[in-house]
Each structure stands twice: as structure tokens, then as C-alpha cells.
NUBANU-810878 format. One record per residue (C-alpha): residue in three letters; x, y, z; chain. Coordinates in nm, 3 decimals, padded with zeros to 5 digits. Layout:
N
SITE  type        u        v        w  mol
SITE   Ala        X        Y        Z    A
...
This chain:
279
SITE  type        u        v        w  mol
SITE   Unk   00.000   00.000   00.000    A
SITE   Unk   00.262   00.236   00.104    A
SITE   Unk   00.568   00.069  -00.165    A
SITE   Unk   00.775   00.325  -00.314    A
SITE   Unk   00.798   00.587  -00.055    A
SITE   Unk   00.690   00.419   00.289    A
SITE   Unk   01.116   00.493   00.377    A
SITE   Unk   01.013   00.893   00.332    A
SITE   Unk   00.730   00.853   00.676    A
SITE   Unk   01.037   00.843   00.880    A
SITE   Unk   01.247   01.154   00.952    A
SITE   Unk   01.608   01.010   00.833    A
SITE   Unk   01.732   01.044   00.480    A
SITE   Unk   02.082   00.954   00.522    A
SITE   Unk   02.037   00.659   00.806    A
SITE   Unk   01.965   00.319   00.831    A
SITE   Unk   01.698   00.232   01.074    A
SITE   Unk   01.671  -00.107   01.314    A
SITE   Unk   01.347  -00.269   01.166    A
SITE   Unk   01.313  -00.434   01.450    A
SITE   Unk   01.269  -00.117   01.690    A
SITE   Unk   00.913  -00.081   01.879    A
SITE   Unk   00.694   00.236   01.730    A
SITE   Unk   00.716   00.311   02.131    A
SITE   Unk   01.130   00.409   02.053    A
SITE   Unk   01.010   00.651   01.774    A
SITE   Unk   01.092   00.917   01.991    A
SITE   Unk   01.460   00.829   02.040    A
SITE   Unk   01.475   00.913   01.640    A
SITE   Unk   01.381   01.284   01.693    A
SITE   Unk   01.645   01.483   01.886    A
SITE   Unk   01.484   01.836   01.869    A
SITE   Unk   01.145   01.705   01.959    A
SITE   Unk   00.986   01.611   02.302    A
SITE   Unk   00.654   01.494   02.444    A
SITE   Unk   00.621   01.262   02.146    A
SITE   Unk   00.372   01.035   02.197    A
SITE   Unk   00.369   00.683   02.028    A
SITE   Unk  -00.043   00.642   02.055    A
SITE   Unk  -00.079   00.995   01.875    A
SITE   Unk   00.233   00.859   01.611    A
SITE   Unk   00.053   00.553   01.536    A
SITE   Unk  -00.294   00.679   01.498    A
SITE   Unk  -00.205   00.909   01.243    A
SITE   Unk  -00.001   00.636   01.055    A
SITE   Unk  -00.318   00.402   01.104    A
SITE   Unk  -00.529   00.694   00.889    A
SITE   Unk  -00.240   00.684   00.616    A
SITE   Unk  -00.266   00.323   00.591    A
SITE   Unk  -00.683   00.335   00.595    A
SITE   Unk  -00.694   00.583   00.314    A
SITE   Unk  -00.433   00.396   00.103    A
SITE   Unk  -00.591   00.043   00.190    A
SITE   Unk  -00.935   00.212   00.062    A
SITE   Unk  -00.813   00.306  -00.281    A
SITE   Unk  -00.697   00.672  -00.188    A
SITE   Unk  -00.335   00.761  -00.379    A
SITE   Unk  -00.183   00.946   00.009    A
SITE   Unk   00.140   01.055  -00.174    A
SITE   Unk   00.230   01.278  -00.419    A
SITE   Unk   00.592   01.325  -00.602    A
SITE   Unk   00.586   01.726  -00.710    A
SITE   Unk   00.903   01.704  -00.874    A
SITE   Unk   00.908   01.613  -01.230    A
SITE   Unk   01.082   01.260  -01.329    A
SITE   Unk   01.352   01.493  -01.525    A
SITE   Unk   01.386   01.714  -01.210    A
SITE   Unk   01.433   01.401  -00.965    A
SITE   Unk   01.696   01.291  -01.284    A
SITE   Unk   01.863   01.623  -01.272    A
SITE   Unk   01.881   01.651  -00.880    A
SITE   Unk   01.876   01.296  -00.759    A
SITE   Unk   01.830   01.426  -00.368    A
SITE   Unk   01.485   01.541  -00.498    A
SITE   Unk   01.387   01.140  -00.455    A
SITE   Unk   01.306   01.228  -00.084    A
SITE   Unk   01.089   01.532  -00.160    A
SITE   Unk   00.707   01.465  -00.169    A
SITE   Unk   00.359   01.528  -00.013    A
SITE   Unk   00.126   01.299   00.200    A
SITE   Unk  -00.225   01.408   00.165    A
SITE   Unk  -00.489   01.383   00.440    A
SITE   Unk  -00.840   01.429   00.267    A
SITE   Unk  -01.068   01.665   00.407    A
SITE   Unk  -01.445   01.793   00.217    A
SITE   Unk  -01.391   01.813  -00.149    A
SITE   Unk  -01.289   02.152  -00.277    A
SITE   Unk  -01.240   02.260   00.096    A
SITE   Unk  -00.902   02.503   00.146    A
SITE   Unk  -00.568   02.322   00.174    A
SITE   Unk  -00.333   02.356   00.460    A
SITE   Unk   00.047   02.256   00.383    A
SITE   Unk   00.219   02.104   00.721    A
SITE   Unk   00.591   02.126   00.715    A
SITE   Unk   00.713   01.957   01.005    A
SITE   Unk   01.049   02.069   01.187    A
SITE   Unk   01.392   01.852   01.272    A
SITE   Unk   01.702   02.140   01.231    A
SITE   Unk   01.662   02.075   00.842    A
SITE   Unk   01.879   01.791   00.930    A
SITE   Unk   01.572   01.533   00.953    A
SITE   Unk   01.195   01.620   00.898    A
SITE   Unk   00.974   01.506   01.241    A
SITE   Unk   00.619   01.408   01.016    A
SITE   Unk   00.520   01.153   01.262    A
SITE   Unk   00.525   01.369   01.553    A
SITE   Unk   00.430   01.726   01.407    A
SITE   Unk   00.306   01.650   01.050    A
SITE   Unk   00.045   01.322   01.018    A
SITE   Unk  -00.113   01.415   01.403    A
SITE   Unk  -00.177   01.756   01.244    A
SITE   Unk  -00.300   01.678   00.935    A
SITE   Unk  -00.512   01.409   01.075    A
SITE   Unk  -00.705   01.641   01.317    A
SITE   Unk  -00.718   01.882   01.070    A
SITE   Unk  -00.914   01.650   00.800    A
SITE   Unk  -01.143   01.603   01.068    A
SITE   Unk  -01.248   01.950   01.093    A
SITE   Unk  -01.300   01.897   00.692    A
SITE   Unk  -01.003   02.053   00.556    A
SITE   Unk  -00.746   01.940   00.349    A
SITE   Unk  -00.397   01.923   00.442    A
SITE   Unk  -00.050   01.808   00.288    A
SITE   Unk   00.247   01.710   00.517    A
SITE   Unk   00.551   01.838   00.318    A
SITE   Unk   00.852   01.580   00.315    A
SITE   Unk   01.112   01.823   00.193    A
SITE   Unk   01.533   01.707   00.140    A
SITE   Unk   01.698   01.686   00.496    A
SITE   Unk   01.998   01.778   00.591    A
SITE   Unk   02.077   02.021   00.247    A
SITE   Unk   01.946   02.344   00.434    A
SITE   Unk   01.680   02.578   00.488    A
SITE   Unk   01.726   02.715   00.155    A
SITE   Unk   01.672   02.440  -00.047    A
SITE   Unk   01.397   02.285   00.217    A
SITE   Unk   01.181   02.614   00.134    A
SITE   Unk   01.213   02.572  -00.235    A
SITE   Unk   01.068   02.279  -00.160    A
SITE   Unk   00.760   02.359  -00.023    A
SITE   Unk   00.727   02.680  -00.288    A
SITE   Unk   00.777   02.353  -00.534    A
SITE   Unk   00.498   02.198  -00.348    A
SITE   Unk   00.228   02.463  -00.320    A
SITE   Unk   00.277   02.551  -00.698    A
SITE   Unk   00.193   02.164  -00.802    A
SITE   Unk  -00.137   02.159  -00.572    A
SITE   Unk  -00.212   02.507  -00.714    A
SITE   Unk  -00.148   02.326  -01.081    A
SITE   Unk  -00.325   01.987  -00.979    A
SITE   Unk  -00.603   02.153  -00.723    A
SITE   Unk  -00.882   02.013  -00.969    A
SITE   Unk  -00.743   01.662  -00.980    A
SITE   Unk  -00.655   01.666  -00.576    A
SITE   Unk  -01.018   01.792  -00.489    A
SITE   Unk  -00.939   02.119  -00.321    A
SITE   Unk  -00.974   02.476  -00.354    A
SITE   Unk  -00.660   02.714  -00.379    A
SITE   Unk  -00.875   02.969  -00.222    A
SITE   Unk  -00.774   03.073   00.110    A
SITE   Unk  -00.475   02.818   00.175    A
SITE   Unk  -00.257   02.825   00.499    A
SITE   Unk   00.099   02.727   00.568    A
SITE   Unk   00.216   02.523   00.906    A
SITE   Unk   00.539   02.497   01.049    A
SITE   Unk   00.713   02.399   01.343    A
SITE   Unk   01.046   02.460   01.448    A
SITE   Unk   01.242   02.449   01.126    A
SITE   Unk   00.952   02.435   00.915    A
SITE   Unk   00.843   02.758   01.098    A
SITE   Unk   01.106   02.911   00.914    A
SITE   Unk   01.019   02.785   00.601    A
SITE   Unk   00.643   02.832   00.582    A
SITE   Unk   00.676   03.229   00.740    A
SITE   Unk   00.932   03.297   00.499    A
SITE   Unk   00.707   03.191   00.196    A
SITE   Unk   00.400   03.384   00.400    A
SITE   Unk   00.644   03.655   00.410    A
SITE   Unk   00.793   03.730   00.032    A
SITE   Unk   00.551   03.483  -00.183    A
SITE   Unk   00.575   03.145  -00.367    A
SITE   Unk   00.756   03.315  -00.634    A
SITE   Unk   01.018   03.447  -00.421    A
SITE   Unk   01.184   03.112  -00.337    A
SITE   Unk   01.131   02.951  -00.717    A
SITE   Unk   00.778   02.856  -00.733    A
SITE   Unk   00.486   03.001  -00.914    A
SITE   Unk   00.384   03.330  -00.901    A
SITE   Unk   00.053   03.243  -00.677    A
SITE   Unk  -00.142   03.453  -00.390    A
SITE   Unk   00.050   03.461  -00.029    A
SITE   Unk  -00.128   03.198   00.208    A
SITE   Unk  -00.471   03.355   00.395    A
SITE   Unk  -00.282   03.242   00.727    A
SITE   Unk   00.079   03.115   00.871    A
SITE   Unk   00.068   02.870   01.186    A
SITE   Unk   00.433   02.859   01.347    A
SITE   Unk   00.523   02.682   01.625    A
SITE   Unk   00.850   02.719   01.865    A
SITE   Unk   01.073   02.879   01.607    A
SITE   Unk   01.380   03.182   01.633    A
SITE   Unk   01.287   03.315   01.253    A
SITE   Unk   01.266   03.656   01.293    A
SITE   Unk   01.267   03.759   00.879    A
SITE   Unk   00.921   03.940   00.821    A
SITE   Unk   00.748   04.202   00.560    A
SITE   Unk   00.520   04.491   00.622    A
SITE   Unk   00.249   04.279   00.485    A
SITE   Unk   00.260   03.927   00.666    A
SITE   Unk  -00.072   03.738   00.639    A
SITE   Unk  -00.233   03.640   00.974    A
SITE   Unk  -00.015   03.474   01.200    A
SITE   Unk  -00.118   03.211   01.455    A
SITE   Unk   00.200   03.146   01.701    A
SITE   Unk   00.287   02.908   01.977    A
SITE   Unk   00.591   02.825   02.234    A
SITE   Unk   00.670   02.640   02.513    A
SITE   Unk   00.788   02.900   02.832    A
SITE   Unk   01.078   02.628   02.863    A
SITE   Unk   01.138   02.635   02.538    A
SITE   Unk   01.587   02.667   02.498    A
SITE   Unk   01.591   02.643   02.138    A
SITE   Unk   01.342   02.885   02.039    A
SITE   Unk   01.289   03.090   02.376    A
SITE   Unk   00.947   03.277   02.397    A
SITE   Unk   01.133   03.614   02.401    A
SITE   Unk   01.299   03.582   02.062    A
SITE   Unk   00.906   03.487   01.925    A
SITE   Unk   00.789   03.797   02.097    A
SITE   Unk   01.001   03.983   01.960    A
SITE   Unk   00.873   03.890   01.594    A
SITE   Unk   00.502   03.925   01.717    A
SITE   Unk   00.565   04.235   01.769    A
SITE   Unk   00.688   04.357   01.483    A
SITE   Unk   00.421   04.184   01.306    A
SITE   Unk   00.167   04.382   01.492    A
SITE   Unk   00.310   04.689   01.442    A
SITE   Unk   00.281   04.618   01.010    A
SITE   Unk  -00.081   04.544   01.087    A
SITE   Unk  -00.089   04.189   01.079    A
SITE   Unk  -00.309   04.004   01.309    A
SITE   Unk  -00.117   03.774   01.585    A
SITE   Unk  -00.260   03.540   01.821    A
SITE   Unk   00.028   03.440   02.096    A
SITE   Unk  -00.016   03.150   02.274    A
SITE   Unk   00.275   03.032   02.534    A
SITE   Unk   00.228   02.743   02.738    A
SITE   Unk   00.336   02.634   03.093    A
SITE   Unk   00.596   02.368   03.155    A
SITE   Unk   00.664   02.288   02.837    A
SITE   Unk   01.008   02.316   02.612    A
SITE   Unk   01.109   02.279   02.250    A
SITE   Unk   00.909   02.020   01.998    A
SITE   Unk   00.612   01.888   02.192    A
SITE   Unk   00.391   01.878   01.880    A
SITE   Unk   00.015   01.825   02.004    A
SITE   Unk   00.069   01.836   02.358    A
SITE   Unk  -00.130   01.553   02.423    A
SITE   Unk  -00.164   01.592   02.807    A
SITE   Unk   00.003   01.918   02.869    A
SITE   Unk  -00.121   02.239   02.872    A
SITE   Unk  -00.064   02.305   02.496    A
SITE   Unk  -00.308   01.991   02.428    A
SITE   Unk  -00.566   02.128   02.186    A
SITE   Unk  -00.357   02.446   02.026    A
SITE   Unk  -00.405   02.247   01.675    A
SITE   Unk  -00.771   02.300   01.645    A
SITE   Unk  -00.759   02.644   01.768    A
SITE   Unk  -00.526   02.736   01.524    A
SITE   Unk  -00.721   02.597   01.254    A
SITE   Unk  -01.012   02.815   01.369    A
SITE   Unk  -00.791   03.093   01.333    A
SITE   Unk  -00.778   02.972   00.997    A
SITE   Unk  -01.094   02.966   00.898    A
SITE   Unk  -01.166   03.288   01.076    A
SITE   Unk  -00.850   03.435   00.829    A
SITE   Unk  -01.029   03.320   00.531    A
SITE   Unk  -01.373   03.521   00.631    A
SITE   Unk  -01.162   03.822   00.649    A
């Protein structure tokens, strides 16, 4: 069901992994991430598996075959798609991992699952690890130009899109919020209706950011809620609306939160969302 890019679900591109190691050791595979939680992991796998063992394609190559040919590291660059309503917005979910691995099973399928619930769409973006932020955000302009292209054939509308990111893929999806598809290679296409970033230090922004939704841990040592603030702030003073959410006892990479107090930030981000799109 999942032959041909199953390898590209887990965060390594350059390792070789013990196929014998328990789904409750996924979290010793994720250095930058904490609170990961193997029930959360393997429900989220267990909807990729449903929709592919009912018929539904869940993965999507965006580079050409003469791209992939040209630039063979383009082979671990693709998008797993969580179906929400038909012709409902699209949210791409670029999950973080210091651009030296990308974290999808902690902070991409668990929020892509809970946000096909709700009845939107939403892409988890596996972009090349370990070759830079640069390239990893050429990806994902890459990316949203093919489901822009191929938004008929994947069901969805192109109206009123959002970018995720956590960590490192905070980076990537507020830069292309920031400057535009275009800017980093891709299409010349509308800026996203919203940007979601969790625990990141990017502090790059325009005078013309879309709505930003933005969460930290208060223990947070990689991305420290000042250096966030810091950005919010400057963001508010362009205009842009910012909702700010830090949360208690917590430090870098927890993902959902499941049973802390950040449990339930995904959904209320996605209601910023949707609010973002009535504007």
C-alpha cells in the first residue's frame, strides 16, 4: 500500500533504521522534539494506511521525473495528503527537525489528521533533509505551486490556503507567507490567507505578513518565547493580526501536547484559519 515511498514517513534520509525497533522508541529518532507520543504517532499512521488500503493515492511526487533525474536528492521530496471535504481550502504542514531530519510523525500526520477532521485538506511536506533551509523552502514553494497546478485533480480549492510549520519548518512556511511562492522559485501564486508557526527563532518578516497564529513552550531553549515575541511584535506593528499563545511547563518540539497544557492548540489554530479566510 505504502511501496515506493513508505522509507520517506520516517524523519532520516541519510540513516539506516533497526526494523526491528518498537513504534514506542520513535521518539529516540527525533532529537529536537519532546513529548512525542507513540499512541498519537501511530494513529495518524493508522489513517495513512486506511486511506491507502481504501483506494486513496496518500502521496504525491511534485518534482518532475527529469527534475528528480537532474537533482537525484529530490527522490526524498514529496507530499502525503490527508483528505478533508472536497474543494475545501488546503493547509500545507511542514514539520520541523534542524533541516537535518523532517519530524512528520510527531508534528506533520497528528496535524493533518485532526485537521481533515475539521473537513479541511492538508499536505504534510517531506522536503530534502539535511541540504538546508534554503533548499527545504524551495521545496515547499515547489509543493504549493503543483497543488495550485493539480487543485482540480486533488479535490481542493486554492482559495484561502494556509501554511504550518514547526520549528524548522516555521522558518520555512513564514518565509514563503512573508515574500511569496515566487520568491523562493515557485509560481507566481497569492500569499497563504494564514501562517501557523510553532517554537521557532525566525525573525525575517514584511510589512504585509498574512495572519499569524504562534505558539511556544515558556521552557522552550531552542526557540525561547522572548525571541518569538520579539517577531510578534513587529508583526503587529505592520498590521498583521497575531494570536500568541505560550504554554506552561513545556520546552522545544512537543507537537500536540497531548496531556500538557498546549493539548488542543491544533484545532484552535485551525479556527484561526478559517476565521482568516472570512476576512
Amino acid at each position: 500500500m505504502l511501496a515506493g515511498f513508505s522509507r520517506l514517513i520516517l524523519p532520516w534520509d541519510d540513516r539506516a533504521y533497526d526494523e526491528d525497533m518498537s513504534l514506542t522508541r520513535i521518539g529516540s529518532l527525533l532529537p529536537y522534539h519532546s513529548r512525542v507520543d507513540p499512541e498519537t504517532v501511530v494513529s495518524a499512521l493508522n489513517r495513512l494506511i486506511d486511506d491507502a488500503a481504501g483506494g486513496e493515492t496518500v502521496f504525491y511526487r511534485f518534482y518532475t521525473d527529469a527534475q528528480r533525474q537532474e537533482q537525484p536528492d529530490r527522490d526524498h521530496a514529496g507530499l502525503f495528503f490527508f483528505r478533508g471535504r472536497p474543494d475545501a481550502p488546503f493547509a500545507v504542514i511542514c514539520p520541523g527537525g534542524g533541516f537535518s531530519y523532517v519530524g512528520s510523525v510527531h508534528e506533520g500526520f497528528p496535524y493533518a489528521a485532526q485537521l481533515s477532521k475539521e473537513g479541511n485538506n492538508a499536505f504534510v511536506l517531506k522536503y530534502q533533509a539535511g541540504r538546508g533551509g534554503a533548499v527545504a523552502t524551495r521545496d515547499l514553494a515547489a509543493a504549493v505551486s503543483y497543488i495550485f497546478r493539480n487543485a482540480e485533480r486533488l479535490g481542493v480549492s486554492t482559495d484561502g490556503y494556509s501554511l504550518w510549520g514547526s520549528s524548522a519548518g516555521a522558518r520555512m512556511a513564514a518565509a514563503v507567507g512573508s515574500h511569496g511562492v515566487g520568491a523562493y522559485g515557485g509560481d507566481d501564486l497569492p500569499r497563504p490567507s494564514a501562517i501557523v508557526m510553532a517554537y521557532t527563532g525566525h525573525s525575517d518578516h514584511s510589512q504585509d505578513d498574512p495572519p499569524t497564529f504562534v505558539v511556544v513552550g515558556e521552557q522552550d531553549g531552542i526557540a525561547p518565547p522572548a525571541v518569538m515575541e520579539r517577531r510578534v511584535e513587529a508583526l503587529r506593528r505592520s498590521g498583521t493580526v497575531v494570536e500568541y499563545h505560550e504554554y506552561e511547563n513545556l520546552g522545544h518540539g512537543f507537537g500536540l501536547g497531548v496531556g500538557t497544557s498546549a493539548e488542543g492548540w491544533v484545532l484552535e489554530a485551525n479556527r484561526f484559519w478559517e476565521r482568516s479566510i472570512r476576512r
